[in-house]
N, C-alpha and C positions, 0 to 999 in steps of 0.2 A: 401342462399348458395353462394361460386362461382364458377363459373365454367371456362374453356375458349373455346373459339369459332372460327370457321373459318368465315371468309366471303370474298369471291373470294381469291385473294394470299395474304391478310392481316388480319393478328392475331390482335384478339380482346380479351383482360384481361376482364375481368370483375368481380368485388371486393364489397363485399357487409359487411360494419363493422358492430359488434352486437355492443346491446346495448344506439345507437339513437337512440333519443325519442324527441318529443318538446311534447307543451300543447295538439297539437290537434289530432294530431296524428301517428304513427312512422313513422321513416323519415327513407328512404334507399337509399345509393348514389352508383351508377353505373359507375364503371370509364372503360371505352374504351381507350386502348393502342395501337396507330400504331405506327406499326413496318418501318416508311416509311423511309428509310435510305436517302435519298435526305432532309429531313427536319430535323435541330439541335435545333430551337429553339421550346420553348411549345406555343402551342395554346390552347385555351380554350372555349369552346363552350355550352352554357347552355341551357339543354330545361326542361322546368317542366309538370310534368304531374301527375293532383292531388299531395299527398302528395309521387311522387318520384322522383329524381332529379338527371338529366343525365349529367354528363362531358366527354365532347370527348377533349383527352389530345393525342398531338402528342410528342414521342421522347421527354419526359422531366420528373421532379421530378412530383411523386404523391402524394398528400396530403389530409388525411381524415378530412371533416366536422364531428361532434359531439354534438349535441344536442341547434343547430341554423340552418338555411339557409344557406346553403354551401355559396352563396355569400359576408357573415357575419364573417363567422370561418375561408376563405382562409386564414392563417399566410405569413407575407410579407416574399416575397423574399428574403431580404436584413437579415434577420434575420433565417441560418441555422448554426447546430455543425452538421458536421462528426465525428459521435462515432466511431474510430476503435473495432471492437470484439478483434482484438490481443492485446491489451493494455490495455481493460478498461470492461472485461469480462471473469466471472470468475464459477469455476463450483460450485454453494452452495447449493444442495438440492441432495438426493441420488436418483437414478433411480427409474420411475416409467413404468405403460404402456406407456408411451408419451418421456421416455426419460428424461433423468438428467434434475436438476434445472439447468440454466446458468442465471447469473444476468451482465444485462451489468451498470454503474455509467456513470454517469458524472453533472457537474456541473451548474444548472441555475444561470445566472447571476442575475434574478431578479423573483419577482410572476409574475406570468403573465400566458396566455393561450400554450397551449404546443400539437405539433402534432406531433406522433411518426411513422418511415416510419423504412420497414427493407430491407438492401441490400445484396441479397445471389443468392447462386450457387445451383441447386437441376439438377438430372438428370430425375425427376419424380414427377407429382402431389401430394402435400405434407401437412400436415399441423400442423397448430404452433398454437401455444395458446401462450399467453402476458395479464401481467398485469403492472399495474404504477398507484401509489396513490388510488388505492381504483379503479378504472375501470381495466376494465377484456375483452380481445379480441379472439375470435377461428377464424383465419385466412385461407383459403385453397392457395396453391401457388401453380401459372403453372409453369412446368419448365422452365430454361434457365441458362445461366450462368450471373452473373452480374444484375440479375431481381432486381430492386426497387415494392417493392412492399408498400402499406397503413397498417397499425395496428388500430388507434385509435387516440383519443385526447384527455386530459385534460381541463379540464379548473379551472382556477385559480390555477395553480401547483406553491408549495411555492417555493423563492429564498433556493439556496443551490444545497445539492448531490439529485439527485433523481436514484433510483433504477428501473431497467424496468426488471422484470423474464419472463423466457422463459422457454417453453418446446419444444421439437422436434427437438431442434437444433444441433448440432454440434460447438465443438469450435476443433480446429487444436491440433496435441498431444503434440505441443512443449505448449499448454497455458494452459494444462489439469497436468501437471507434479506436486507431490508433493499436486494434489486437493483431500481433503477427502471421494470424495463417490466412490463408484462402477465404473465400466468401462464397459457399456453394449455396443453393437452392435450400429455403430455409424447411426444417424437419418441421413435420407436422405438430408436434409436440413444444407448446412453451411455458416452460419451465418460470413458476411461480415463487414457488418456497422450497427449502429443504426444512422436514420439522425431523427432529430430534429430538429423542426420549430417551429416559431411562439416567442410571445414577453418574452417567460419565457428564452430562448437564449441570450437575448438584453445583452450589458454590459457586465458582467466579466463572462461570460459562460468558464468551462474548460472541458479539460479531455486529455486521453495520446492520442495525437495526434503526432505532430511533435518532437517527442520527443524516447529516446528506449524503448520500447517496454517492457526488461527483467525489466530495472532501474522503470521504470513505475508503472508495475504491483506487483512489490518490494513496492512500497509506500516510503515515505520521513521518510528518520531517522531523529532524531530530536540530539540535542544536549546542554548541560550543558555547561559552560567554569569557572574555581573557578580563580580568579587573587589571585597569590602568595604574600607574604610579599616578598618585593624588598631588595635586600643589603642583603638576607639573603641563606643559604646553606640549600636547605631544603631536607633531608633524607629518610622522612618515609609520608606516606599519608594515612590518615583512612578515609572511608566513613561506610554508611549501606546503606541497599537497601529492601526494602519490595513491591514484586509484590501483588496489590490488587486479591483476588476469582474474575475468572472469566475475567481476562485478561492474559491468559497466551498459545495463539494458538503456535502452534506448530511453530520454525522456526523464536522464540523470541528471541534476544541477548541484557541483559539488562548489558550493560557493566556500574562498580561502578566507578574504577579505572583505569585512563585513564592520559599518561605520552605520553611526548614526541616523543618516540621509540616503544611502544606498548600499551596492558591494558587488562583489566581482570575483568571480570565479571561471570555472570550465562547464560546458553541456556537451551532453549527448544528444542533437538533435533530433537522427535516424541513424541509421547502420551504415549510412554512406556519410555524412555529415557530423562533425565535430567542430564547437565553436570555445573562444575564449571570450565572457562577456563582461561587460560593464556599464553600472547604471546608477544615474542619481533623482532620486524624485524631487518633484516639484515642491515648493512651502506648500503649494496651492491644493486642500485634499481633494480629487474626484480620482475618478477610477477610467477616465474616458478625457484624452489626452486634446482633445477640442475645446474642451469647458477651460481648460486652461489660461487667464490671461494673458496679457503682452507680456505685462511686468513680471509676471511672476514663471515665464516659463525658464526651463535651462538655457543655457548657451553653449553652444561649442566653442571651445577657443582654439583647439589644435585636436587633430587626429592622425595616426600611424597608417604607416602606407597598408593599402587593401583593407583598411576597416570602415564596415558599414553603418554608418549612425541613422538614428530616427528619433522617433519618440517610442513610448511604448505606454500601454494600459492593461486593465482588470484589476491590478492587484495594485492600486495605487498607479498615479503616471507621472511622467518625466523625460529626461533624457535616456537613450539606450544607443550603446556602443558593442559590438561584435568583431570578431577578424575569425574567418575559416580556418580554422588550424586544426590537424590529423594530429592532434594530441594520442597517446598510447598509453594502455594498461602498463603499469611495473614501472616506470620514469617516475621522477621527481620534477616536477615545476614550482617556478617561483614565480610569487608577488609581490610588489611591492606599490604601496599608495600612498600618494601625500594630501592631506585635506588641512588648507591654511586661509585665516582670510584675506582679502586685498586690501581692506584699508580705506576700503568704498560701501560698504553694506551689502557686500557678495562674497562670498567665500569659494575655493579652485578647489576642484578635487579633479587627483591625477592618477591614473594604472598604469603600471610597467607591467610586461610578461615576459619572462627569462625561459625562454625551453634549454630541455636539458639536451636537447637534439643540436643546439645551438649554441649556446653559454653565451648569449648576449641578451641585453634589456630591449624589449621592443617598446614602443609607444603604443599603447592601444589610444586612448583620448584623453584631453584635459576641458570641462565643461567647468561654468560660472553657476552657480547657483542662488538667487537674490533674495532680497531679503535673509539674509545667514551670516551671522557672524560666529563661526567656530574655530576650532579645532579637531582633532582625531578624536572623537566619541563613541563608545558603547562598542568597541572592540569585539567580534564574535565570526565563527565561522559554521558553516550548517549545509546539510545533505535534504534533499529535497527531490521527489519523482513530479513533472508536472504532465507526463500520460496516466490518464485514469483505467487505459486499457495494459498498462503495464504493473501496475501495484501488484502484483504477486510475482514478480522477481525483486530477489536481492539485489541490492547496490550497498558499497561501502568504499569508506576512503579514510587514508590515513592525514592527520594534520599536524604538521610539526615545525621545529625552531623557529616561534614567534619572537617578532621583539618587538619594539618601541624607541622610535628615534625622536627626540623632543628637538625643538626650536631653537636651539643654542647647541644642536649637534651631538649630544651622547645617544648613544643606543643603550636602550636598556631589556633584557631581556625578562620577558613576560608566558614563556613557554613550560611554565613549572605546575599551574593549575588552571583550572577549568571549570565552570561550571556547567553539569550538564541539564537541558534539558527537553520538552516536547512539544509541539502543538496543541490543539484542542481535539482533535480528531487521535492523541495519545494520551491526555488528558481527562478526557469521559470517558476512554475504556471502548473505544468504537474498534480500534487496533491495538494491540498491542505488541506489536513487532519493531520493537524500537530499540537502539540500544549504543550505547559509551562506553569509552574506557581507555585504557591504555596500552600499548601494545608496540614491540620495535621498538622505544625509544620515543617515539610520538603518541597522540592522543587517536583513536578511531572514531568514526560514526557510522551507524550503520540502520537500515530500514528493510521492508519489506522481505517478499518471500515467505512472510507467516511463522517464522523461527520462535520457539516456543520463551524463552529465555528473554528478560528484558532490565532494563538500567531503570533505577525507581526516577523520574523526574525534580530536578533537585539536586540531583547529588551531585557533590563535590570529587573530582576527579584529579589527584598527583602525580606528575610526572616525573618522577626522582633519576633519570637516567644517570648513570655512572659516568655519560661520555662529557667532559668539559663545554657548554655549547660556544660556540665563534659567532662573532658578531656579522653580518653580511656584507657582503661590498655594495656599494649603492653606485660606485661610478658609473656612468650613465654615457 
């Protein structure tokens, strides 16, 4: 068990992990906490007695032995990650007696031995239970604010993402928004940090650390880029897009058709809700769709029956077009976009959506956009989560038979290479769950769920399929 103790005016922790064991007999380690506010650095003090083994630690990190000789298992110093819970912890398991699942990630730089400590605030003796890799710990915690307290250890925990689940905990309501289970009465215990030691940290350890928080927990978009035939006017853009069964979490946006000035894909809004969208921004930059002038805002020129237009903002603003459609995992859909200009100092861009449920072109909308004089620019498609309570599931989709219709009518196809690459939040190494390639005959993108494996950003991606491709039908 543990308990905590007084002895004269200094508070004694005492911590007792389940589940060590050596050959001879169970091993139980006793850790004593002074509270002696005159001393910053840790002391360590060893006495054995039979098979139990006593550390009096002042004022510093605690660390559990696991199935060696604490003197054996200590993990160096020089080798700690600070897991924040606000970044890198998320709610995946529905309430039970003990309170919602919470799983906190983050990234071992290498295999190696691993010791997990947790940093929280309780007003009240409390307890948690934890597991990671197959070991499993029931913890009691004294109160205090800011308590480091011991969990358990690994040993030999593989390089990559590791997952550590918790129960009893609390995570804060701003990191619980948009998470799919219940909402019980919050557990006494709120969960700070997860710190992490020992040699499985060495080398490229990650997680959202120095980095935001919202961007973070969002996970890294990934991105497509098609290079255009040069010297040429190019009019019309067709891709398709097939989301594989069972990548399709809520707060998915697999954008196909991606231009210069906007793009246009499918969402996952909720579990009831599936939309087809499309959007063009404004010349005008703000992020807040009111600041917008007269002159410079979008225009509608035509919309498809049941589709909802507006403006839209945060991330850049403009025009924004939707239609509710129960799109489905394992189908193929089409796009097709024209962006040409009028001849007046505005330029048209238009979306067509072909379901395979269908095999007809629908009209999603055609908007003016001023001040612009183009054509089809900067050709690109990209997978993107915009729930920051969902980044730890997977989503992925496949993109394929791009082409290229220019201005005088050829199609040209464009679906042989690809660049791939990341966000910022893939980029500094806050996530690393990102990844490209090629697969089926088409190009993939994929994100989240924390999969250990990833596409370097940059890299060039060939699509050499054997099958002849056909140019699309555009009749309309």
């Amino acid at each position: 068990m543990n308990r905590s103790v007084e002895k004269g005016n200094v508070p004694v922790v005492v911590g007792i992990p389940l589940g060590c064991k050596d050959d001879m007999e169970d091993l139980y380690i006793i850790y004593f906490l002074s509270l002696n506010q005159n001393k910053n650095k840790m002391h360590t003090r060893k006495y054995l007695y039979g098979g139990v083994a006593l550390l009096l630690l002042r004022q510093g990190a605690i660390s559990a032995a696991c199935g060696q000789p604490p003197q054996q298992a200590q993990p160096s110093e020089a080798h700690v990650l600070t897991v924040p819970f606000g970044g890198n912890a998320y709610v995946t398991g529905a309430a039970g007696e003990d309170g919602e699942q919470v799983s906190a990630y983050f990234r071992a730089g290498q295999a190696g031995d691993l010791c997990l400590s947790l940093r929280y605030s309780a007003a009240d003796t409390a307890s948690v239970s934890a597991s990671c890799a197959g070991a499993a710990w029931q913890v009691k915690l004294p109160p205090g604010a800011g308590v480091t307290a011991p969990l358990g250890c690994v040993k030999s925990a593989d390089s990559g993402y590791i997952r550590v689940d918790f129960r009893g905990i609390a995570l804060a309501e701003r990191e619980r928004r948009r998470a799919p289970a219940s909402r019980p009465e919050k557990p006494a215990v709120e969960a700070l940090d997860l710190i992490a030691t020992g040699s499985a940290v060495a080398g490229k350890a990650a997680c959202v650390s120095d980095f935001s928080f919202y961007w973070g927990r969002r996970g890294p978009s990934v991105h497509l880029s098609f290079p255009l035939p040069e010297n040429e006017a190019i009019e019309w853009f067709y891709s398709e897009v097939t989301v594989p069964l069972g990548q399709s979490p809520a707060g998915s946006y697999y954008m196909a058709n991606g231009f210069g000035e906007g793009y246009f894909g499918i969402q996952v809004n909720s579990d009831a809700e599936r939309r087809v969208l499309f959007s063009v921004w404004s010349p005008f930059k703000t992020d807040n769709p009111n600041e917008i002038p007269e002159n410079q805002r979008i225009k509608l020129l035509e919309k498809g029956e049941g589709v909802h237009v507006g403006a839209f903002g945060n991330e850049g603003a403009g025009g924004q077009s939707y239609l509710i459609y129960p799109w489905k995992t394992g189908n193929t859909y089409k796009f097709l976009t024209r962006v040409r200009p009028d001849g007046k100092g505005a330029t048209e861009y238009t979306a067509y959506f072909c379901p395979s449920e269908e095999q007809k072109w629908l009209l999603i909308a055609s908007f003016s956009r001023p001040q612009t004089n183009t054509y089809y620019k900067r050709a690109h498609s990209f997978l993107e989560n915009f729930f920051p309570g969902s980044g730890y599931l997977s989503r992925k989709a496949r993109y394929g038979n791009q082409w290229a219709k220019t201005a005088d009518g050829r199609w040209l196809y464009v679906g042989d290479k690809a660049r791939f690459t990341t966000d910022e939040t893939g980029r500094k190494g806050a996530r690393m769950d990102y990844k490209g390639g090629v697969e089926n005959g088409a190009f993939f993108l994929q994100n989240g769920g924390f999969f250990s494996d990833y596409t370097p950003t940059g890299a060039v991606l060939l699509n050499s399929s054997s099958e002849k491709p056909i140019p699309p039908s555009d009749s309309l």
